[in-house]
C-alpha positions as CSV (number, residue, x, y, z in Angstrom):
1,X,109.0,101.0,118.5
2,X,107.6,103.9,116.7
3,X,104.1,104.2,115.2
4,X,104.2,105.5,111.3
5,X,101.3,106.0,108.5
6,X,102.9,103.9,105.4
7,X,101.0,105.4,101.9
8,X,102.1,102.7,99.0
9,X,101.2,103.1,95.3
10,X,101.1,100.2,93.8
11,X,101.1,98.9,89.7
12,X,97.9,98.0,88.4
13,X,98.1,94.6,86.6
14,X,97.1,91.2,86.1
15,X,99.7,90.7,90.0
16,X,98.1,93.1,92.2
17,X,96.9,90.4,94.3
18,X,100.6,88.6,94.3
19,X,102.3,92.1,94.9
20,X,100.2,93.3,97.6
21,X,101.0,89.6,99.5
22,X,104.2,90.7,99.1
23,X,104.1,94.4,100.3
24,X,102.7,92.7,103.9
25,X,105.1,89.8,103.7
26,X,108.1,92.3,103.0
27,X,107.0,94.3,106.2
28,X,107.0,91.7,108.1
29,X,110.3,90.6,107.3
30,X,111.5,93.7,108.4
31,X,110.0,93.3,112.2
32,X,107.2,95.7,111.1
33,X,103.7,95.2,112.3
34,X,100.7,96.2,110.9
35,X,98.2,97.5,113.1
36,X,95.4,98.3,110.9
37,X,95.0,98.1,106.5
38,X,93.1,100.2,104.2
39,X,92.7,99.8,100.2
40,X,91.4,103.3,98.8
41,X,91.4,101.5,95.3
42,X,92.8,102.7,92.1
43,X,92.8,106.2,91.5
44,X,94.0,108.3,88.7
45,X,97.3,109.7,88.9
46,X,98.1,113.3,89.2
47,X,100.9,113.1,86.4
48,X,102.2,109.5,84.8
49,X,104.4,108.0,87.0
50,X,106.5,105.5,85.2
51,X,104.3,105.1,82.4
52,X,101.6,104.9,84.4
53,X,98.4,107.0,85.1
54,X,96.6,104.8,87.4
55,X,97.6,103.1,90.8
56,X,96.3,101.1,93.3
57,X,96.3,103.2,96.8
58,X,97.1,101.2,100.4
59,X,97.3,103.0,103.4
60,X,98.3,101.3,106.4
61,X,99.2,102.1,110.3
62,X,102.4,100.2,111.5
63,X,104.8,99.8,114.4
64,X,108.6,99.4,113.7
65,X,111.9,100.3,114.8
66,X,113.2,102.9,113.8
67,X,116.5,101.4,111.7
68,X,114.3,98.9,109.5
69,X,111.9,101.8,108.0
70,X,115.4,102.2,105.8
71,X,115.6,98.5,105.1
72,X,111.9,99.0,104.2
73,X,112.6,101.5,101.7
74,X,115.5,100.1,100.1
75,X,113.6,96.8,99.4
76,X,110.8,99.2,97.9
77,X,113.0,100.8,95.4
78,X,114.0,97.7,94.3
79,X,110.3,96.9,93.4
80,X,109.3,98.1,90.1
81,X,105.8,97.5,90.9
82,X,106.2,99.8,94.2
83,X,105.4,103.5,92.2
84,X,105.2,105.5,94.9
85,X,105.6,105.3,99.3
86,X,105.8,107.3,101.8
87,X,106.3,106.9,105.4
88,X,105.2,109.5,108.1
89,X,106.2,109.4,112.1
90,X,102.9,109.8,113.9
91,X,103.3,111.9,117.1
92,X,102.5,110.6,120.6
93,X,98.8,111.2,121.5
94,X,98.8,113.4,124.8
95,X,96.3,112.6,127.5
96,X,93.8,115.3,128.4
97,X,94.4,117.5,131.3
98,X,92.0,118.2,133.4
């Protein structure tokens, strides 16, 4: 199991609620676990992004195999109200020599 930082961008709407349930439950199905959550809130977008020039920010830190962060991402593009993700390998913290 590697440890990743997993930025989504999600559709603002009257389903926020419904699709961020979703986001975690889709991890999840994936043998991904989330080790700690954080909602930034909706921010403006940089440039429209399908239409749209706000999103809803998560940032989370996860745990998961290796082959299911391209299952993950797969099922996200199939999402329409997934705008944006990004997954990034953290590196190994090294203990301090003395």
């Amino acid at each position: 199991m590697n440890n990743y930082e997993l930025t989504l961008i999600l559709r603002i709407g009257d389903t926020l609620e419904s699709l961020k349930t979703t986001t975690k439950d889709l991890l999840k199905k994936h043998g991904i676990e989330i080790q700690s959550e954080e909602e930034w809130g909706a921010k403006k977008l940089a440039y429209e992004i399908d239409r749209e020039r706000e999103g809803f920010y998560f940032f989370f830190n996860v745990q998961a195999p290796p082959e299911s962060i391209q299952e993950t991402i797969n099922d996200f593009r199939l999402n329409n109200d997934i705008l944006r993700y990004l997954f990034v390998k953290r590196k190994k913290e090294k203990a301090p020599q003395n």
